[in-house]
N, C-alpha and C positions, 0 to 999 in steps of 0.2 A: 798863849793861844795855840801854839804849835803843840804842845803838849795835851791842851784840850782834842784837837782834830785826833789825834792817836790814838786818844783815848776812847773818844767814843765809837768809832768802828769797831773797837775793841769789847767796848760794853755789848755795842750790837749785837755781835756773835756769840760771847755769852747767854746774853738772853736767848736766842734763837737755838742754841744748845740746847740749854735749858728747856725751853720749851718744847724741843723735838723729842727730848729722851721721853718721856712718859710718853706720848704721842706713838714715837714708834715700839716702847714697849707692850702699850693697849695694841696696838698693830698685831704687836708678834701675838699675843694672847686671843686675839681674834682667828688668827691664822692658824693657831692650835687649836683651837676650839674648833674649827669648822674642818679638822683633819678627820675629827673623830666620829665614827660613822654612827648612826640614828639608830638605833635598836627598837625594834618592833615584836612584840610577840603576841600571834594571835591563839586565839583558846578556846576549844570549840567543848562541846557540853554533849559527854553522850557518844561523841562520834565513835563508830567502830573501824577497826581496822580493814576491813572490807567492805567498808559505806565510800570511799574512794576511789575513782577511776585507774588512778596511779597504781592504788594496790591490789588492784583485780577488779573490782565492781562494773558489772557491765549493764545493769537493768537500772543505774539512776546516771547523768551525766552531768560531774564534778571538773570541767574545762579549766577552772580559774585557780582551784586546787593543785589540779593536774598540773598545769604550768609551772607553779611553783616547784612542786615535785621533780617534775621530771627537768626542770630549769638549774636544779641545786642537789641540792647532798638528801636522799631519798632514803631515812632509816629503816632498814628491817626489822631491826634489833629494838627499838625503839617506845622507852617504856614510860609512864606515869608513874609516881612513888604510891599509891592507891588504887584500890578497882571503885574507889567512892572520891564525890568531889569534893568536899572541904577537905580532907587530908591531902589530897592530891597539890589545892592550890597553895596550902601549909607548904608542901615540900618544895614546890616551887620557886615561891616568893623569897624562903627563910634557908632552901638551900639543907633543910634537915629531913631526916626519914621523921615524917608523922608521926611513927609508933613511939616517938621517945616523948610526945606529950598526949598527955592519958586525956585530952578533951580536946582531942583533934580529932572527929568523928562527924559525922553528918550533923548540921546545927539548923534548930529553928530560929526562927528569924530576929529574936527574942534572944538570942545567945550573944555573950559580950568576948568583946573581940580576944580571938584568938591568941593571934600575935602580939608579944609585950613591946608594949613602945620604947623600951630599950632596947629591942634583939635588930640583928642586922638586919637586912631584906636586900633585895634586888635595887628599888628603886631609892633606897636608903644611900646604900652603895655607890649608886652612879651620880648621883649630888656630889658625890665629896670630887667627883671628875669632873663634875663643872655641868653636869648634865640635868636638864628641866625632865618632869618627871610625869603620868600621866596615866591610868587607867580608865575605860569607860566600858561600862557592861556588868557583868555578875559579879559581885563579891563575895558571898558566901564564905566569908569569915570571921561574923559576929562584930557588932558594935555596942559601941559603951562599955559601962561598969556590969552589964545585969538589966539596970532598972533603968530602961528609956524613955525620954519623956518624946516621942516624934515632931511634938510642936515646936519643941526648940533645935538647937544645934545636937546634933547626935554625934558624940564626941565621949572616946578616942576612935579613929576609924582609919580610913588607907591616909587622912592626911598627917595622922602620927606614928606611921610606920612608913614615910617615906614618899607619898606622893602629893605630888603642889597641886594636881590637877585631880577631882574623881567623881566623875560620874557614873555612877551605879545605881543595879538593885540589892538590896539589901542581903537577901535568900538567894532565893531561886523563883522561877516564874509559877510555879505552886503553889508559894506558902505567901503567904500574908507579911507583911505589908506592902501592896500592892502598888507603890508610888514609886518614883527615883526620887537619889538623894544626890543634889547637887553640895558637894564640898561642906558635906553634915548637914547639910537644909534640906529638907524634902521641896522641892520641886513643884511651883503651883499651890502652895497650901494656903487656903482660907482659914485663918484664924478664927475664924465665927464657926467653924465645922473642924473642932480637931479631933485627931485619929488618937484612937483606941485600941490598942493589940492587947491580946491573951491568948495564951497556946492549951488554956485547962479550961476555962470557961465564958461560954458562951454570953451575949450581952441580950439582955433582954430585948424582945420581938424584932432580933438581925434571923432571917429565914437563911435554911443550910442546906446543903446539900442530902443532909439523910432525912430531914424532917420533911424538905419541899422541890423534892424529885423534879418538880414540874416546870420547877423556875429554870431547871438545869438545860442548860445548850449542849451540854456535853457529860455525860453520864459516868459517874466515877467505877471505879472498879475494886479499888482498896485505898484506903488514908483518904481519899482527897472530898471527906464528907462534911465541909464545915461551912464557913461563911462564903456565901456565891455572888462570883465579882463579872461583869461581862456574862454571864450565864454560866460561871464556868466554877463548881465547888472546888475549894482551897481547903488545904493544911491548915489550920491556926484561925482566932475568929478576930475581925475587923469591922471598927464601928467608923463613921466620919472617913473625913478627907475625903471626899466626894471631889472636888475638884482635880484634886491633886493625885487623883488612880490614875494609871494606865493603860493605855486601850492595847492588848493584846497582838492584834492585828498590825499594831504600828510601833512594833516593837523592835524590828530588827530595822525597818528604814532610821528609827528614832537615833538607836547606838549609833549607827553608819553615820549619819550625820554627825553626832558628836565626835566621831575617830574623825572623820574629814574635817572638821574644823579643827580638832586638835593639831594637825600635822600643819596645816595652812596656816597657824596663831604663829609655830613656832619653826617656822621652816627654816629661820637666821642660825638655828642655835641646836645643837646636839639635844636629842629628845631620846627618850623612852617612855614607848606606848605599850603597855597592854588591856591587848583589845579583845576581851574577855565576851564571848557569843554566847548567846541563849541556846542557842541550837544543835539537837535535836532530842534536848530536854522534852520532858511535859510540860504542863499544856499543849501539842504542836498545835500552833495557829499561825499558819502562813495567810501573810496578806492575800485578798482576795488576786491581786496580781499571781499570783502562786499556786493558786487550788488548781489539781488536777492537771500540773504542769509533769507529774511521773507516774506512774503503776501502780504506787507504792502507797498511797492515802496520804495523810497528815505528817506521817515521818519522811516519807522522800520528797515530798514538796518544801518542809521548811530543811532539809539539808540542800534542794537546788534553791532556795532561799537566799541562805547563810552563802555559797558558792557564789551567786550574782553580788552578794553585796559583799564578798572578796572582791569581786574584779571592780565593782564601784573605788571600791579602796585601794586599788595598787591605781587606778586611774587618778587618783586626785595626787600618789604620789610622783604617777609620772607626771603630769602637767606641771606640777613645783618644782620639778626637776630633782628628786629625788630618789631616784632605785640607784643610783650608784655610789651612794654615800649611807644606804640603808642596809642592816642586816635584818630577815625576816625567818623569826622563828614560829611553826606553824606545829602543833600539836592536840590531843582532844586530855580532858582532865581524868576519862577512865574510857571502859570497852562498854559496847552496845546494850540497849537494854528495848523490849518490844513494848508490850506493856508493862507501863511502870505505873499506873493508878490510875486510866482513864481507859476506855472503851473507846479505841480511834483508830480501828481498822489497821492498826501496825503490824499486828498479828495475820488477820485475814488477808491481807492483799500482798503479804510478803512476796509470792511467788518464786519466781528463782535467785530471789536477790539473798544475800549472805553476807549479813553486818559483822561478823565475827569472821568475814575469811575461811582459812581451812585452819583456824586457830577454836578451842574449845573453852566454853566459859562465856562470859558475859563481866556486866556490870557486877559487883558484888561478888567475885568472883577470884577465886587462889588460880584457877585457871588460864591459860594467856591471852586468851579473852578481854580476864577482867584488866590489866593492864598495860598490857603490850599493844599500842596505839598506832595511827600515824603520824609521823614525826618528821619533819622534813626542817631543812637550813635553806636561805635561799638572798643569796646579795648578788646583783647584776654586777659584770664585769670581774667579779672576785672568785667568788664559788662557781666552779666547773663542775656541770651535769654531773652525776653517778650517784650507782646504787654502793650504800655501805649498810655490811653485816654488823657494824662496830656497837656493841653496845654499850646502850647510853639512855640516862635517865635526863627527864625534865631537872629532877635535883643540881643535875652537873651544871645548867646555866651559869649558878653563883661561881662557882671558882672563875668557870669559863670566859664571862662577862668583864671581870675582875684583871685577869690575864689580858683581853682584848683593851682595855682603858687603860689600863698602866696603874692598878691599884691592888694593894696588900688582901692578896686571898683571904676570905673571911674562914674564921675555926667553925666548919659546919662538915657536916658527913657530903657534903657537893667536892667532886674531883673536877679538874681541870680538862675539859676534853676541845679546849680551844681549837689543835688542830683536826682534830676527828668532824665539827660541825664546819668549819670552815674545808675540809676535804684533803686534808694535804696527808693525814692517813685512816687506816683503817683499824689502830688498834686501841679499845675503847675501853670499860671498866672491864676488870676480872670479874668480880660479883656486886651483886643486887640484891637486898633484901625486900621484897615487896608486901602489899598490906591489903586487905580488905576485911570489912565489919571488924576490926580487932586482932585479925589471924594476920600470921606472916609468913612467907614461903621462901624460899631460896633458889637464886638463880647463878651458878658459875659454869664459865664457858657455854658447852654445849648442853647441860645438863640443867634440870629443874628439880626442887625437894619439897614435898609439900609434908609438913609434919603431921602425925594424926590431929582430929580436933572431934569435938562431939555437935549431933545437931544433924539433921538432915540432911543426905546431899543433894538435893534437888531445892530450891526455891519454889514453891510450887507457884504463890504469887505470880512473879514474875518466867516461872518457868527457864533459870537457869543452874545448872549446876555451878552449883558453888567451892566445892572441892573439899566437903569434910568427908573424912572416912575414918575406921579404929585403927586404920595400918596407916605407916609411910609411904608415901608415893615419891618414886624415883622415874625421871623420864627423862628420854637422851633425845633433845628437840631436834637436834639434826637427821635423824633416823624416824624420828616418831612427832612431828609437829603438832598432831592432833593430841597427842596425849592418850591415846589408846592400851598402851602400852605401859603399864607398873613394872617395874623394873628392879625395884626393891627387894626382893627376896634373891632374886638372881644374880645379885651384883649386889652383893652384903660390905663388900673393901668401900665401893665407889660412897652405898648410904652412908658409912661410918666418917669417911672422908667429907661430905658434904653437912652432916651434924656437926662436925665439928669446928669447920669455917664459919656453919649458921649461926651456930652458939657461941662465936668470938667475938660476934656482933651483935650480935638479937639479945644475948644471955641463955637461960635456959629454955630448948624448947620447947617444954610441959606448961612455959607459962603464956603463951599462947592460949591454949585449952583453960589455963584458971580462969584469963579474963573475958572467954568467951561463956564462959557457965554465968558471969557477972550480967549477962546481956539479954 
């Protein structure tokens, strides 16, 4: 008996050992988990460098932008890997310059996905840290194999490159198919009414924008002459799925609400959100809440838009208690473009406002226009206010992100620029290879190289210079911002030195010019 009493207080404490070690090692794993701060990046469509309060803009007012901005690390330098948007969100996601995949280019909606489901990505990445993973808003980088059937599951798409969560649109708010795709299900679909996409041919008696002008709410300009959805001619043609379209006007409240619930589902546990905007893409169709809230017609209403439904969005993260455990990375996927296919007074009502800054170029554009954006870092309590010249690409995320989690930098052309977006310094990549329609240009230090290419310099379309010419253009951005100034003949050491960095990365570069003659 005396032996039994010994014993068992004995066993007791065993057990209760026992049972404590997993107990407080799920503790400790908890408590690591919840060190690691929420990554957010938001991604706007279109924006230009000069459509920002922060960055000059004084004739629209971007308060919720602005905050951000001037709250965090405010890029000057601040570039997209593209002046076009699939290559841009290519670079992004995947951490690689666009140009080294020869169908990383503007895709119809019809295009199978980009990204191979075995390549790393951003949100690929932050799983192996323990991190739930999330997009909602544009995709625009091809789903499926090619041949989609939209009735069923549309698959491989964002959730086999890395995201648990994805709500999107397919394209873009132009092109066709005109639905959200909730986690490869389209959203709303009647199966008694399924959808029909073709980007060559039209479906017997669906009325177009070039054939029945009349139907149209909104009068295209160039491309946008096909199947008309909400009164508004599209890219590509669409039969069915009648329930399951999108109403235009309710497109930005729509996203907003799916980012605020995503953050609210998972507020226990380290997230990455990106919250990829429509705005100020085409179609612009700002909620009737919207119209005629700026000077500017259809383009400066849905950018103060997209701005209110920023500050919607840091509101719901304040209420959950969450800006001080979030890093917010804020950037647009290329530089400004006026009209881009529709007739929507962007052009007319422009007045003194200046989407490009005192930078030259646009969308589609070798120019700094075409991708030298705004770009801001922004985590309460951590990131201290200032302006940084550092430059730095959307591509740097991946290393950067990778650094910040405690996980092995993935083999991608993305450098580490952890302490430059967090603020602690100023000295950011040596060079930048940048990209639009196919052409590449060069950027080291203070200097830019844009190699010859053939092809008009002017877009006449959209009316931007795009930056081909028979000569090399050489321009020393700190002296000459605007680009005014070729510099190339004058300073024949500085071209030859800058060809040759180009071409230890690009390759040769005459083949620029081959695959733009392909085009």
């Amino acid at each position: 008996m005396k032996n039994s009493n010994l014993i068992y207080p004995f066993l007791i404490a065993l057990a209760v050992m026992a049972g404590c070690a997993p107990a407080g090692k799920k503790q400790a794993e908890i408590s690591e988990a919840s060190k690691k701060p929420n990554i957010i990046v938001i991604y706007m469509d279109d924006l230009g460098y000069g459509d920002v309060g922060a960055y000059g803009a004084t004739e629209l007012s971007t308060p919720n932008m602005d905050m951000l901005a001037n709250g965090g690390v405010k890029f000057i330098n601040g570039y997209a890997t593209s002046a076009t948007c699939t290559p841009s969100r290519y670079g992004l996601l995947t951490g690689t310059y666009p140009w080294r995949n020869k169908n990383a280019k503007i895709l119809p909606g019809t295009a199978p996905l980009l990204i191979g489901t075995e390549q790393m990505t951003i949100p690929k990445m932050l799983k192996t840290a323990g991190y739930h993973t999330g997009i909602v808003g544009k995709w625009h980088l091809g789903l499926g194999t090619g041949i989609v059937n939209w009735n069923d599951r549309v698959s491989p798409g964002p959730n086999e490159v890395g995201f648990d969560y994805a709500y999107i649109m397919a394209a873009t708010q132009d092109r066709v198919p005109t639905v959200y795709i909730d986690n490869g299900h389209v959203a709303n679909l009647d199966k008694n009414d399924p959808i029909e996409i073709d980007y060559k041919n039209n479906f017997k008696g669906q009325p177009t924008g070039k054939d029945n002008p009349e139907l149209c709410e909104m009068k295209w300009h160039h491309g946008h002459n096909n199947t008309i959805i909400n009164g508004i001619p599209r890219i590509g043609y669409m039969k069915g799925g009648e329930a399951a379209r999108w109403k235009d006007v309710d497109m930005a409240d729509h996203f907003l609400e799916k980012a605020q619930a995503y953050v609210k589902a998972h507020k226990n546990e380290a997230f990455f959100l990106y919250y990829a905007m429509q705005q100020p893409h085409v179609p612009r169709t700002p909620h009737p809440r919207f119209v005629g809230s700026t000077n500017l017609g259809p383009r400066g209403d849905v950018i103060a838009e997209a701005d209110w439904c920023i500050g919607e969005f840091i509101k719901a993260l304040e209420e959950e208690g969450l800006m001080e455990n979030t890093l917010i990375v804020f950037s647009s996927d290329n530089g400004p473009v006026l009209n881009d296919g529709y007739y929507d007074d962007a052009v007319e009502k422009l007045g003194d406002h200046a989407p490009t800054g005192v930078l030259k170029g646009g969308k589609y554009s070798l120019y700094e226009a075409g991708t030298r954006v705004p770009f801001f870092t922004y985590w309460k309590g951590t990131i201290q206010p200032k302006v940084s010249d550092a430059l730095v690409c959307q591509m740097d995320l991946m290393a950067s992100l990778a650094k910040l989690v405690g996980v092995e930098e993935p083999d991608a052309d993305s450098e580490n620029m952890l302490d430059v977006f967090l603020g602690k310094t100023d000295k950011g990549r040596d060079d930048l290879v940048i990209e639009a329609t196919s052409r590449t240009a060069y950027r080291n230090g203070d200097w830019a190289m844009i190699p010859p290419y053939k092809g008009k310099p002017v877009n006449t379309q959209v009316n931007i210079e795009v930056g081909n010419s028979n000569e090399y253009q050489l321009f020393n951005l700190k002296e000459d911002i605007g680009q005014e100034k070729n510099l190339a003949k004058t300073h024949p050491e500085k071209l030859e030195e800058m060809k040759i960095a180009f071409e230890a990365i690009r390759g040769d570069a005459s083949e620029g010019v081959q695959k733009l003659e392909l085009h």
